[in-house]
C-alpha positions in Angstrom: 55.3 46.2 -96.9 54.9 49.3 -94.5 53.6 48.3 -91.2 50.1 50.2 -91.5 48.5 52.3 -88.4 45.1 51.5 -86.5 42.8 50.6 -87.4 45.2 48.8 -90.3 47.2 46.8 -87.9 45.2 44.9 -86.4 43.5 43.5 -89.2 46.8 43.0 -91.0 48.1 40.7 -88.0 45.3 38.9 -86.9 44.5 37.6 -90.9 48.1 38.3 -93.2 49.8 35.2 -91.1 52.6 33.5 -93.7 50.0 30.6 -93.7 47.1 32.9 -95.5 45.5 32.6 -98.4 42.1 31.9 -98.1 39.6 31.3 -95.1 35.7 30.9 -95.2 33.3 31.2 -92.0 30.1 31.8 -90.9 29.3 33.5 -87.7 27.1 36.3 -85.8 27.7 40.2 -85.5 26.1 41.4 -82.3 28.0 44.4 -81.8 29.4 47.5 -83.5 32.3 46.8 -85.7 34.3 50.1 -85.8 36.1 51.6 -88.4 38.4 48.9 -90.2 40.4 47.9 -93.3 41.9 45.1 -94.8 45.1 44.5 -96.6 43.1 41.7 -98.6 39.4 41.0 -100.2 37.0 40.2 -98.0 33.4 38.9 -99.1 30.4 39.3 -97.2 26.9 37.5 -97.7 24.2 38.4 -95.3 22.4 35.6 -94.3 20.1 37.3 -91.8 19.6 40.1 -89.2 19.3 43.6 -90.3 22.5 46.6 -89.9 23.7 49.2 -91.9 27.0 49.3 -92.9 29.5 52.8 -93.6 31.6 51.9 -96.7 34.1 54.5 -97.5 31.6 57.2 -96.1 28.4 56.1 -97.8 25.6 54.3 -95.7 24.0 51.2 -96.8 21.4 48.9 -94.9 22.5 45.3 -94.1 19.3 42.3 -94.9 19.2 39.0 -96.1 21.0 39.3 -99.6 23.0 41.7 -99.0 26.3 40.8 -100.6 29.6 43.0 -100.8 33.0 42.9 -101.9 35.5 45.2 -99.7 39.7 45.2 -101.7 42.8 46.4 -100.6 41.7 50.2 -100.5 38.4 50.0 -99.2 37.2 50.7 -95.2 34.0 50.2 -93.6 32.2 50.2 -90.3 29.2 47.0 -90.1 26.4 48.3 -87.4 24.1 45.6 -86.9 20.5 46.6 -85.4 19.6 45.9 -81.6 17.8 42.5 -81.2 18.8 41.9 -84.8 22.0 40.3 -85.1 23.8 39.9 -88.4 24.6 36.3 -89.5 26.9 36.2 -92.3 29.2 34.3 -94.8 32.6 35.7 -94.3 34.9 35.1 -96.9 38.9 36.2 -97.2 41.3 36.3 -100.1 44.2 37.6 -101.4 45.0 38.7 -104.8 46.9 35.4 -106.5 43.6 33.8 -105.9 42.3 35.7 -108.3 42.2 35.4 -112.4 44.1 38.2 -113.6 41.2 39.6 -115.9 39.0 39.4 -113.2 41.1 41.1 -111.0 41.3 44.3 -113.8 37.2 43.9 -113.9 36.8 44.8 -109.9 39.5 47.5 -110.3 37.9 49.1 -113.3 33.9 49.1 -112.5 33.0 53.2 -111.1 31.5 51.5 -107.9 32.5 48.8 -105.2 30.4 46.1 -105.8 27.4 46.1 -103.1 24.0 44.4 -104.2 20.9 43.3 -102.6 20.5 39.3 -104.1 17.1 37.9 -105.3 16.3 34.4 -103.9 17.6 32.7 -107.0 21.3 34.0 -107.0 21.5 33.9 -103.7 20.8 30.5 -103.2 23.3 29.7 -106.2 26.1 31.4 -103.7 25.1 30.2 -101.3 25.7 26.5 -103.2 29.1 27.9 -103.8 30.2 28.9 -100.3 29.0 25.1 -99.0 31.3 23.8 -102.0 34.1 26.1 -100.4 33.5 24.7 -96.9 34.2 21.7 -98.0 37.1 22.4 -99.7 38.8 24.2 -97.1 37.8 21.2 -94.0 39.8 18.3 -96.6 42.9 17.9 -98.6 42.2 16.6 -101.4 43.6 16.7 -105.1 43.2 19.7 -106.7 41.9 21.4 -103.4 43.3 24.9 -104.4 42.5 24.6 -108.1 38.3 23.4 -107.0 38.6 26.8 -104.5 40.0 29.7 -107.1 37.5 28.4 -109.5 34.4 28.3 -107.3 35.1 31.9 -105.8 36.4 33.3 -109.4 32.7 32.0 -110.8 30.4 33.5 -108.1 32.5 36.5 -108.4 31.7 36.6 -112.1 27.9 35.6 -111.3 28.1 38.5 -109.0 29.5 41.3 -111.0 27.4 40.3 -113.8 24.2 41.0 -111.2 25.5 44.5 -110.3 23.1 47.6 -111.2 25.8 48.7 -113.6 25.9 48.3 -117.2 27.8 45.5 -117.6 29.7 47.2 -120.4 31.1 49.9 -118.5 33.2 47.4 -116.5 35.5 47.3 -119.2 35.6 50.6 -120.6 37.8 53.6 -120.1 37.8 57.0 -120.5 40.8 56.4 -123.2 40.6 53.2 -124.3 40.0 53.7 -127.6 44.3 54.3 -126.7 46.5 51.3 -128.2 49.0 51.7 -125.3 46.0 51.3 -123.2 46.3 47.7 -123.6 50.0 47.7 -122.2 49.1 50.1 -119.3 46.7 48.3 -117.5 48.5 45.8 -115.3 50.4 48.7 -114.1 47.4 50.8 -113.5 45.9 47.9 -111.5 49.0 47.2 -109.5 48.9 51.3 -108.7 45.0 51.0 -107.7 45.9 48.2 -105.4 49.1 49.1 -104.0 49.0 53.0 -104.0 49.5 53.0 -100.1 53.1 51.1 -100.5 56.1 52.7 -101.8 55.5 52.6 -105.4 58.5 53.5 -107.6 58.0 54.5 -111.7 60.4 52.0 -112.2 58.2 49.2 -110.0 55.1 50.1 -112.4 57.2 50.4 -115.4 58.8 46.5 -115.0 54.4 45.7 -115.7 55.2 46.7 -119.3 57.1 46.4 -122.1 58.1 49.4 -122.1 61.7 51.3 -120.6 60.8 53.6 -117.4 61.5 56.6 -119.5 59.1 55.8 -122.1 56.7 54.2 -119.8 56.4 57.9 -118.2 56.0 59.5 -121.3 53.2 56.9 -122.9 51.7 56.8 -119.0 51.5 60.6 -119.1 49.7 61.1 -122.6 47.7 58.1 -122.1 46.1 58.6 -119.0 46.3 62.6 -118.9 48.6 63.2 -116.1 52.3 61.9 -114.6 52.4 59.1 -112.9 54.1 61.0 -109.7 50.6 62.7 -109.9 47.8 60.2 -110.7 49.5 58.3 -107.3 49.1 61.0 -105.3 46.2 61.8 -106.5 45.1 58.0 -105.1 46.6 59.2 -102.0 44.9 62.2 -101.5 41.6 60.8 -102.3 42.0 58.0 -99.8 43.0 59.7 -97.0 40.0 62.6 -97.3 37.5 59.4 -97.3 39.4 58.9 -94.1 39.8 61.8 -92.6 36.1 62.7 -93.2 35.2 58.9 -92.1 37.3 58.5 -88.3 38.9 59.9 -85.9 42.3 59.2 -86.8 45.2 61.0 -85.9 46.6 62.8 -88.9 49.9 61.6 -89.1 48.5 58.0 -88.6 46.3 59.1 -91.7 49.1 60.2 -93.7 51.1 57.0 -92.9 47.9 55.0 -94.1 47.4 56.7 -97.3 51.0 56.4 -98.3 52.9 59.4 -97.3 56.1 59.4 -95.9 55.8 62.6 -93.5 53.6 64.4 -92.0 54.3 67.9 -93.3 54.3 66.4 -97.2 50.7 65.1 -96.6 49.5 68.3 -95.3 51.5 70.4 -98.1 49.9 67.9 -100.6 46.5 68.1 -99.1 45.8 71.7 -99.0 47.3 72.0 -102.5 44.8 69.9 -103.6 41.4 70.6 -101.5 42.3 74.3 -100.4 42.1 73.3 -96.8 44.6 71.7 -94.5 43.1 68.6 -93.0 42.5 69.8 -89.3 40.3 72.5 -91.1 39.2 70.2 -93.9 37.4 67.9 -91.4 36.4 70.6 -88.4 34.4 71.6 -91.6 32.6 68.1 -92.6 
């Protein structure tokens, strides 16, 4: 995988050991946490205190209840009030803990999942993070099966409380499409792993089908190449963060997935009109 930039790094070091998979904690947020992303999920359940957090650009406040979901591709910034820290459930994952259909669900849904808990759910999770304590402080048999199905269920308990039509987390704008069906593993892994060297042939190997006829059923499924729809991921991500930090634009760039620094500004400006110095001077 391509060692990532700062803010990227650090996160990536300190949590991505060969010995992660899953950690669970509580603890206090007195102070600003700047700009950061993750190269897993990471859960969030605010217990108390009162902050505002700055996911991908959009401001949020931070109370008891608060619950959100951050994936590979997200970035935020957590600003808890003065005199107000935050006390939170922190949780960390990576994708295998996951069920596969679940993982489609969180790709597919128009939002990130962000919701503000009623006292009844919330005391159900927080049921479900105690459980997860205490699977993580023994070994025990079936220790890893006990943990994938206790998060995998309050995930599902919370998507299923998200403002959204439930419906729409399945749906697609062409899924009426047969091939759909055959497409969306590869679409996910794209969604996830857009910021990696992706090859057609590394997407393709996700279906049944050749890399030749994947590209062809990819393009008139979906409405546009594949070389396009990940760039298009590309491009979107890095003017969230170009907009969002203060980031060097090459470090930008590197983040988002592109290889140099002239190709992401070629491929910027072809897309937004504006090259990204001017792009965010005008923000």
């Amino acid at each position: 995988m391509r060692k990532l930039p700062l803010p990227y790094r650090y996160m990536i070091d300190e949590f991505l050991t060969p010995s992660f998979h899953f950690s669970i904690s509580e603890y206090e947020v007195h102070r600003v946490h700047d700009l950061h992303g993750h190269e897993f999920f990471e859960m969030e359940i605010i217990l108390d205190g009162r902050g505002t957090q700055i996911l991908n650009g959009e401001s949020s406040p931070l109370a008891p209840g608060a619950i959100y979901l951050l994936t590979p591709v997200d970035f935020h910034t957590i600003i808890p009030e003065p005199r107000f820290p935050l006390r939170l459930i922190n949780l960390k994952f990576t994708e295998e803990w996951l069920d596969e259909e679940l993982r489609l669900f969180l790709f597919q849904q128009p939002n990130r999942i962000s919701i503000r808990c009623e006292d009844t759910l919330l005391a159900g999770i927080e049921l479900e993070c105690q459980r997860l304590l205490a699977e993580c402080a023994e070994s025990r048999i079936g220790k890893n099966q006990a943990i994938r199905a206790t998060l995998n269920r309050m995930l599902v308990d919370i998507l299923r409380s998200c403002p959204t039509d439930p419906k729409a987390l399945f749906k697609h704008p062409r899924v009426d499409v047969p091939e759909w069906t055959q497409l969306r593993k590869a679409l996910h892994y794209i969604d996830y792993h857009f910021r990696e060297p992706i090859t057609l042939q590394q997407a393709a190997a996700l279906t049944p089908w050749s890399p030749n006829y994947f590209s062809e059923k990819f393009s008139k499924v979906i409405g546009q190449s594949f070389q396009m729809y990940l760039q298009e991921k590309r491009l979107q991500f890095a003017h969230r963060l170009l907009l969002n930090s203060s980031l060097p634009m090459t470090e930008i760039g590197l983040a988002s997935g592109f290889n140099s620094l002239s190709y992401f500004i070629r491929c910027f400006k072809s897309k937004y009109g504006l090259s990204p110095k001017a792009a965010r001077h005008a923000k």
